[in-house]
TILO-75840 format. One record per residue (C-alpha): y, z, x; residue in three letters. Coordinates in steps of 0.1 Angstrom, whole numbers, plus 5000, padded with zeros to 4 digits. Layout:
<sites>
SITE    Y    Z    X code
SITE    Y    Z    X  ALA
...
</sites>
This chain:
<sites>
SITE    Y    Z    X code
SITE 1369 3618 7861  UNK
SITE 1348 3612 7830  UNK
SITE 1325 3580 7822  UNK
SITE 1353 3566 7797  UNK
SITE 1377 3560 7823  UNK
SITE 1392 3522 7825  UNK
SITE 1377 3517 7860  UNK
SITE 1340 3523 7851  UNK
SITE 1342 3517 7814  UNK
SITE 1334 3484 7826  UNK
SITE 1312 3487 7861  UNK
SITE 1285 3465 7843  UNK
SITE 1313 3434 7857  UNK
SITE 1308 3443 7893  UNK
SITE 1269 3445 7892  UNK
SITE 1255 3410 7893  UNK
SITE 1279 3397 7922  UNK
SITE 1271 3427 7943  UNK
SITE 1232 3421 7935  UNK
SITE 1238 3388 7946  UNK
SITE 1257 3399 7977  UNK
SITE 1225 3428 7983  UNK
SITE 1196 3402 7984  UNK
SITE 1206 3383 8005  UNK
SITE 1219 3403 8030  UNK
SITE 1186 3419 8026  UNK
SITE 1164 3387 8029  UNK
SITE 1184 3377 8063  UNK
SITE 1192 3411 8081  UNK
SITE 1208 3414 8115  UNK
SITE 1210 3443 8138  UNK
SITE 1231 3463 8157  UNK
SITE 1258 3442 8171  UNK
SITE 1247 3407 8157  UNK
SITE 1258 3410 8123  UNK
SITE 1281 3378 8123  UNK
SITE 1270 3365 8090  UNK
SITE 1265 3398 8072  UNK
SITE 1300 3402 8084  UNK
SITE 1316 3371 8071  UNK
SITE 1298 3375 8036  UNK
SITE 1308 3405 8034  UNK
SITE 1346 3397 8041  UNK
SITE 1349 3367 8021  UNK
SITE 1337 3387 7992  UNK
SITE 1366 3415 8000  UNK
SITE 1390 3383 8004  UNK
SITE 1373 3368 7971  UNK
SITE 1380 3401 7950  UNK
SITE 1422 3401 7966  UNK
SITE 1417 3421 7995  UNK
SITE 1440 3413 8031  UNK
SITE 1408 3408 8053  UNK
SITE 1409 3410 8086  UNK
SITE 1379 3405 8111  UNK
SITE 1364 3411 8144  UNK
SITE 1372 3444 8148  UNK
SITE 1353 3462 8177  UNK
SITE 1329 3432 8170  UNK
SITE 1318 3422 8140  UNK
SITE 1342 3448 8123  UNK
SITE 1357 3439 8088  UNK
SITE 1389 3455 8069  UNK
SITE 1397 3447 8034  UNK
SITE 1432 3466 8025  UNK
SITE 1446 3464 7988  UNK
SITE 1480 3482 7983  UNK
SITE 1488 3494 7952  UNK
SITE 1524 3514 7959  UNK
SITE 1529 3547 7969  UNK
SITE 1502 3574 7974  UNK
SITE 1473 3580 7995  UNK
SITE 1456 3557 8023  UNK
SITE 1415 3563 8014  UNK
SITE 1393 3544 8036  UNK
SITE 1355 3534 8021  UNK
SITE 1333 3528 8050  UNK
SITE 1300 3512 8050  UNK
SITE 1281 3498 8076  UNK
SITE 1264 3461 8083  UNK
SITE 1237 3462 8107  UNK
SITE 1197 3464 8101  UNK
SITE 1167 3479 8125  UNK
SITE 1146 3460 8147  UNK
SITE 1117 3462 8124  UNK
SITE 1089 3442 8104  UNK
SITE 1097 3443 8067  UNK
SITE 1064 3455 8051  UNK
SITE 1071 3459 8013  UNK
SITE 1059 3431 8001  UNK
SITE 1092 3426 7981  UNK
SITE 1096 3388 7968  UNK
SITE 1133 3390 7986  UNK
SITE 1120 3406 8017  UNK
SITE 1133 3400 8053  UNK
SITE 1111 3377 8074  UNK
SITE 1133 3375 8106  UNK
SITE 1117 3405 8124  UNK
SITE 1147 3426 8114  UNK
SITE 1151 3449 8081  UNK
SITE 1175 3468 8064  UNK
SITE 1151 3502 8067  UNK
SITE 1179 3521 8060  UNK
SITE 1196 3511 8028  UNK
SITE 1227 3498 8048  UNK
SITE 1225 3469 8024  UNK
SITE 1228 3488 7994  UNK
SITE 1257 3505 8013  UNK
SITE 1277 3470 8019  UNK
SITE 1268 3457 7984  UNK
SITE 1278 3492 7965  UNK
SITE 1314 3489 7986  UNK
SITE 1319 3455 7976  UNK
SITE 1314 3467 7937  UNK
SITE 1336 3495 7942  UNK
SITE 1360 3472 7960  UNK
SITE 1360 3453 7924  UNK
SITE 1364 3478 7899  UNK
SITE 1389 3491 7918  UNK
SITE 1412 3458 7923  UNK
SITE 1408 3452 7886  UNK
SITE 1423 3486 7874  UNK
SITE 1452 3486 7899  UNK
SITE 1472 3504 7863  UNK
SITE 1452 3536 7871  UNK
SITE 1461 3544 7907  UNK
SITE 1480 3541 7931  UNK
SITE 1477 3544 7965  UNK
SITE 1463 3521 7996  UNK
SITE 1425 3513 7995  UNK
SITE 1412 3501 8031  UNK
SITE 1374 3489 8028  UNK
SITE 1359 3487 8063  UNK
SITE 1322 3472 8070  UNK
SITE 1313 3487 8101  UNK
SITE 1286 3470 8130  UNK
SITE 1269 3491 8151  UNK
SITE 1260 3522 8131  UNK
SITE 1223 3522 8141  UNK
SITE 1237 3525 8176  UNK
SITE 1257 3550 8169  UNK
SITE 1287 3526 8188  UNK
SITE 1303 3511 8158  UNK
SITE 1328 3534 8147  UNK
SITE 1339 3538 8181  UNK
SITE 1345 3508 8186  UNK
SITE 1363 3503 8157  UNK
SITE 1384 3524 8165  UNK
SITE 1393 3522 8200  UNK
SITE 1402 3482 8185  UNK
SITE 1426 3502 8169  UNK
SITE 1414 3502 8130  UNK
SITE 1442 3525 8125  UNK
SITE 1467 3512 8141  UNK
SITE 1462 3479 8122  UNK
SITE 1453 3494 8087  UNK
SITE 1470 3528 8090  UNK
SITE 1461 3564 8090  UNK
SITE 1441 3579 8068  UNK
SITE 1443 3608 8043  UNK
SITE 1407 3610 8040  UNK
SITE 1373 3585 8045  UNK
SITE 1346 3582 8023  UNK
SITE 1315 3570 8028  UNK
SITE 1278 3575 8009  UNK
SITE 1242 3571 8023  UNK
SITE 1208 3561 8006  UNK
SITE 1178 3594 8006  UNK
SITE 1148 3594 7991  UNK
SITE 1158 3614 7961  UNK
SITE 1156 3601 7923  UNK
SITE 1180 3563 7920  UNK
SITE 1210 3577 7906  UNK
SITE 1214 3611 7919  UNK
SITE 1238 3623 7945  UNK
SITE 1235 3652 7966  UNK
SITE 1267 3665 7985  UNK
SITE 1263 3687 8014  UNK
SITE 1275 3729 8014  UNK
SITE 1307 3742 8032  UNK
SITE 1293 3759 8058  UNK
SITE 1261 3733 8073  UNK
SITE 1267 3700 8085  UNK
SITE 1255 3667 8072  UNK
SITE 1241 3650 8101  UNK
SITE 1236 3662 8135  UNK
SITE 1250 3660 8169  UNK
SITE 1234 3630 8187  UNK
SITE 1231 3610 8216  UNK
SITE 1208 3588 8234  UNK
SITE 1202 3579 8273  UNK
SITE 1188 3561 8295  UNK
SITE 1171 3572 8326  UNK
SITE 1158 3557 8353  UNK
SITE 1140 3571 8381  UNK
SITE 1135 3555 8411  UNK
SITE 1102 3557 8439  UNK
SITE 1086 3538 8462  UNK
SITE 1065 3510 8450  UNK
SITE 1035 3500 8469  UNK
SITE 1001 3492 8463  UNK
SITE 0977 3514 8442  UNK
SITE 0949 3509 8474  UNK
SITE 0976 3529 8492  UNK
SITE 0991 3554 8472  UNK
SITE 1004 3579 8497  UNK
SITE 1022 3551 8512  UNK
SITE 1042 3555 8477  UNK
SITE 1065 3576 8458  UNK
SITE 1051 3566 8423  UNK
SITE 1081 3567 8399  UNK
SITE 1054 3571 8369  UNK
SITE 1038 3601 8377  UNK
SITE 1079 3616 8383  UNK
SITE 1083 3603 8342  UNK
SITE 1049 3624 8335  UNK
SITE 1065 3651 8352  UNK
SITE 1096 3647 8336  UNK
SITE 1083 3637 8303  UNK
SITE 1062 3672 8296  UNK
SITE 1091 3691 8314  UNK
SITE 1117 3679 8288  UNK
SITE 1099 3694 8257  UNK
SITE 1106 3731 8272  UNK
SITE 1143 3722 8266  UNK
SITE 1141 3727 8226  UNK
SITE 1108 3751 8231  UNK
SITE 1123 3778 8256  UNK
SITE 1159 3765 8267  UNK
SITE 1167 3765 8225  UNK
SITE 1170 3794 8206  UNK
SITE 1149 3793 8172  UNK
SITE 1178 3795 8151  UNK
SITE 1194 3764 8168  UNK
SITE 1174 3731 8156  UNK
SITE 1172 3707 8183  UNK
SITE 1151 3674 8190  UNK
SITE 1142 3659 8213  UNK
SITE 1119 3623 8214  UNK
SITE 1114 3603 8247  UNK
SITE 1115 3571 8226  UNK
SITE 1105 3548 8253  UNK
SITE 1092 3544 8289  UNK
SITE 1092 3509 8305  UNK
SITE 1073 3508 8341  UNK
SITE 1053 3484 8361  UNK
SITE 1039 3451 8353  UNK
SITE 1004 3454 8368  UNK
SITE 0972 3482 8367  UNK
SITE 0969 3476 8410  UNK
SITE 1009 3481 8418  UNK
SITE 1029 3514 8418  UNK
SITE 1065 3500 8408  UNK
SITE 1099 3514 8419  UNK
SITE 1112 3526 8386  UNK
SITE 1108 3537 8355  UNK
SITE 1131 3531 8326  UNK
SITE 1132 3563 8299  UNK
SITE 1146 3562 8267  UNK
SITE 1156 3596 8253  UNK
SITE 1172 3610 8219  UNK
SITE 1187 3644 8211  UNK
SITE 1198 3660 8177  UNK
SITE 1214 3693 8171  UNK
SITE 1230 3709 8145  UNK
SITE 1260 3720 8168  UNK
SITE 1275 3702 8195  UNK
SITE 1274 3732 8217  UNK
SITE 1235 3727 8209  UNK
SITE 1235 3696 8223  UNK
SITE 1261 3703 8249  UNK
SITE 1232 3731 8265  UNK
SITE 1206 3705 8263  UNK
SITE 1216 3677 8278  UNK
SITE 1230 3701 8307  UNK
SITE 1191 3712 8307  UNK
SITE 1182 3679 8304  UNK
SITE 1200 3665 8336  UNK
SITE 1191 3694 8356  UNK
SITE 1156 3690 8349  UNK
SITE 1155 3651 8357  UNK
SITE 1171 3654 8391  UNK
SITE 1147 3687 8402  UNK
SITE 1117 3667 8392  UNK
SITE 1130 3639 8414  UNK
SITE 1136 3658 8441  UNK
SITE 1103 3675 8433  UNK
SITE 1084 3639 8440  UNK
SITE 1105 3630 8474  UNK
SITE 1126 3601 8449  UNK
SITE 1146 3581 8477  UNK
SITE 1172 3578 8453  UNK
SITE 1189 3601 8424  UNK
SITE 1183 3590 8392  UNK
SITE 1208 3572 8374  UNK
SITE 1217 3590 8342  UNK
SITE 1233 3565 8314  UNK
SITE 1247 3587 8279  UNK
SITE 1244 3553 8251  UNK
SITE 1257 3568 8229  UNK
SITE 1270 3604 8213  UNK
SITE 1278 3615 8179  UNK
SITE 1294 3648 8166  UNK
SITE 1280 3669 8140  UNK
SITE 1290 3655 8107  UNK
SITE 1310 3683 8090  UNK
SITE 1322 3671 8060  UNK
SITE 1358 3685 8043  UNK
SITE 1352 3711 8020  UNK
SITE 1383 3711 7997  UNK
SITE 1374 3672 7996  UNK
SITE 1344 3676 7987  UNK
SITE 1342 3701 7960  UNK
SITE 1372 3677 7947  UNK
SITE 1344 3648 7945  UNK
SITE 1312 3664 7937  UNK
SITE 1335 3677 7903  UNK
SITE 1341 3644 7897  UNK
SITE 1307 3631 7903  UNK
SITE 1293 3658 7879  UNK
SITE 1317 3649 7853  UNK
SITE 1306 3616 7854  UNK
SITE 1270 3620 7857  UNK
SITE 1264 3654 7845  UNK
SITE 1251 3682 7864  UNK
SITE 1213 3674 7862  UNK
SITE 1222 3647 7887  UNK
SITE 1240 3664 7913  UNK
SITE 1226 3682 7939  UNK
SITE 1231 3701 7973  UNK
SITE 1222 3681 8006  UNK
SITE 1204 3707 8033  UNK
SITE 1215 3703 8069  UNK
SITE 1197 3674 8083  UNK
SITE 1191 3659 8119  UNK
SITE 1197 3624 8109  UNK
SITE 1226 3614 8130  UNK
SITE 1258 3593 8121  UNK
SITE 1285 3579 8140  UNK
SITE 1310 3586 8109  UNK
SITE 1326 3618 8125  UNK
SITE 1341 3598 8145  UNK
SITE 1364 3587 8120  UNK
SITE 1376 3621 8118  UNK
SITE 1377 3628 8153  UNK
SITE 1397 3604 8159  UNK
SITE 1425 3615 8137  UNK
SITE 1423 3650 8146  UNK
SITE 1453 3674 8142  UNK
SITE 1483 3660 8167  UNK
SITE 1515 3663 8170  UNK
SITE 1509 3686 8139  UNK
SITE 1496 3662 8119  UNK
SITE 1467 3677 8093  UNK
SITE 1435 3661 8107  UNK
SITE 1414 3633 8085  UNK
SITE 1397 3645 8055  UNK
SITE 1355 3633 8056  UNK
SITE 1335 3629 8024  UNK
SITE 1300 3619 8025  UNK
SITE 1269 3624 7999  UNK
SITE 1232 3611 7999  UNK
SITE 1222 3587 7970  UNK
SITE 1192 3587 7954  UNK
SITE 1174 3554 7956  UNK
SITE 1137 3560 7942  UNK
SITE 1132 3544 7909  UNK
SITE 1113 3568 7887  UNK
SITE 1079 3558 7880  UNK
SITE 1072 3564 7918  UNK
SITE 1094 3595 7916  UNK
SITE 1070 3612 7892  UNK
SITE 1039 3591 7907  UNK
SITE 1040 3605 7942  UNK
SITE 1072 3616 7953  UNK
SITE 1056 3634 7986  UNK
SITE 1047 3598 7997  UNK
SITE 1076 3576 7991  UNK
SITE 1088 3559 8024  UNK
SITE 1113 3571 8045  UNK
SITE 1142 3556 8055  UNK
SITE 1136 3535 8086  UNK
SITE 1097 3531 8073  UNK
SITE 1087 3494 8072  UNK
SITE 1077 3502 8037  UNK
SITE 1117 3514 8028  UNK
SITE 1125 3497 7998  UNK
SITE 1153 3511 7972  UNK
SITE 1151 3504 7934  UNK
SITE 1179 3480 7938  UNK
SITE 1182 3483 7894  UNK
SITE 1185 3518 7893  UNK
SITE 1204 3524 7925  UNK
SITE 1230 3498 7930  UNK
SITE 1243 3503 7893  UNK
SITE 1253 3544 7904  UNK
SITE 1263 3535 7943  UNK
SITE 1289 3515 7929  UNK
SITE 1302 3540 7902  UNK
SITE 1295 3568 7930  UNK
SITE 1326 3554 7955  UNK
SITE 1345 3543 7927  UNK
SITE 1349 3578 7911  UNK
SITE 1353 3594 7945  UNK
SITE 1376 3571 7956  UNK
SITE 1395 3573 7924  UNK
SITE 1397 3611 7931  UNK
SITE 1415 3606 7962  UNK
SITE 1443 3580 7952  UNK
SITE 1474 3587 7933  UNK
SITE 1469 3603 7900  UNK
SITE 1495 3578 7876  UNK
SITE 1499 3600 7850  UNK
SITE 1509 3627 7878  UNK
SITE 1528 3601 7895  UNK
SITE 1551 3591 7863  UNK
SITE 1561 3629 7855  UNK
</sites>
């Protein structure tokens, strides 16, 4: 891959309607499983740029497939939805809807449709099936799932390998690709919990089984699970994100509602943990004299996100020959979580079929006055204060999947021998 070639010699072309496509999508964010519009602008672009769209997939689920002849089936995946958050950058095109995309999912969406572009217009230079698929529900970690079990395969076919790239808070226009042997992303999955006691009033406590002082219980029992259950080597998290209980200071209520996280680096990590977890939930019940067992709830789990190593060497090449090696970088193992494994767990080795190939690299998004200003202060993703340099960083997302994407489709010169 080299910057000459037809399909980015011109990627200037793709910029401004992508822009156009990024702000607002940005300015009227939706999240996790009400992404209806960012869905349909999303589709009519695909249909706009000579895709086969299809929508509605596992909810607001779009496919954009482009067949170009014979040779590979590569599947770019982004993803639509925004957090439940107050937008506080200040940005002139910032969201005022209570949502926000904190996590650079419109930069995704916007960088796909460029790729989708270049690509379409320099059909000449590959060959192959391209399937672009905006995905709801990432922040949930139920999109891909869905997806799939709507059967995105069966409709758009299997793939030989998925692609897919994430906004990090490294310099706009680098890419980082992780090592063979560490994964991406972590295991993950959340729960809900809900204990249940006696509710009563507070002038009579012993007439109660208070469900609140069980979730103390519970609450600072939990924490031993990564501190003494976990070995130091094995990274594991673990947040009690939320407890809902009682409505009033003078009344002991019957339940209370916990909402709990986990990330590991392995799944067998996360497998010990949430065996901990639910042994340690019901012997603190029992502990308090519950009436009832608590009712246990997995939202939502995630593999590890192991990315394919012959696949990505193939792309990081390409990305280096294209940006040079000053931008490309190594990823460390990280407990972020994706649903993306999915998408190679689904298509795992049957019937003695090779299993899915996954690609997946971190793009910078910082511009670089901040960059050299303060870079141990620049917002996080999923900060209020998230905000990509949209000039610096939409320009390389959209050369990023195009190069890697190019990489994986037919070779024509190859194909014509």
């Amino acid at each position: 891959m080299t910057p000459n070639h037809p399909a980015l010699a011109h990627s200037d072309l793709a910029v401004r309607p992508a822009l156009t496509l990024y702000l607002d999508v940005h300015r009227t964010p939706e999240v996790s499983g009400e992404e209806s519009r960012t869905a349909a602008l999303f589709a009519d672009r695909l249909a706009a740029t000579g895709f086969d769209v299809a929508r509605g997939i596992g909810g607001h689920g779009v496919t954009g497939v482009l067949r170009n002849g014979d040779g590979p089936r590569v599947y770019l995946r982004t993803e639509l939805d925004a957090l439940p958050l107050t937008e506080r950058t200040g940005l002139p095109y910032a969201s005022g809807n209570g949502a926000m995309h904190a996590c650079g999912h419109d930069l995704h969406l916007a960088a796909a449709t460029g790729a989708a572009d270049l690509l379409a217009r320099t059909t000449e230079h590959w060959r192959g099936t391209l399937v672009v698929v905006g995905q709801p529900a990432e922040e949930t970690l139920t999109g891909a799932r869905a997806m799939l079990a709507d059967g995105l395969y069966e409709r758009c076919g299997r793939p030989d390998a998925v692609l897919a790239q994430h906004a990090a808070p490294l310099p706009a226009g680098m890419i980082a690709h992780g090592g063979p042997h560490t994964p991406m992303a972590a295991a993950s999955a959340a729960l809900s919990v809900i204990l249940h006691g006696r509710g009563g009033h507070a002038a009579t406590p012993h007439l109660t089984v208070d469900p609140v002082v069980t979730a103390a219980a519970v609450i600072s029992r939990l924490q031993t699970i990564a501190s003494r259950e976990t070995a130091p080597a094995d990274q594991l998290t673990l947040t009690v994100g939320t407890v809902k209980a009682g409505a009033a200071v003078n009344v002991v209520p019957d339940t209370v509602e916990l909402g709990i996280g986990l990330r590991a680096l392995t799944d067998e990590t996360l497998d010990r943990a949430l065996a901990a977890l639910d042994r340690i939930v019901r012997a603190e019940c029992a502990a308090s004299a519950c009436p009832r067992d608590p009712d246990l709830t997995t939202l939502s789990r995630s593999a590890a996100l192991r990315v394919d190593p012959h696949t990505t060497e193939a792309i990081r090449s390409a990305h280096t020959a294209l940006y040079g090696p000053e931008r490309v970088t190594t990823w460390p193992a990280s407990m972020a979580a994706e649903d993306f494994p999915l998408y190679g767990d689904a298509g795992l080795a049957v019937h003695g079929e090779p299993g899915i190939a996954l690609a997946y690299w971190m793009l910078g998004t910082t511009g670089r006055r901040q960059w050299e200003a303060s870079p141990a202060r620049i917002p996080p993703n999923h900060s209020s204060h998230f905000a990509p340099d949209v000039r610096t960083a939409l320009p390389a997302a959209i050369t990023a999947l195009t190069a890697a994407a190019l990489n994986r489709l037919g070779d024509v010169s190859r194909l014509r021998r």
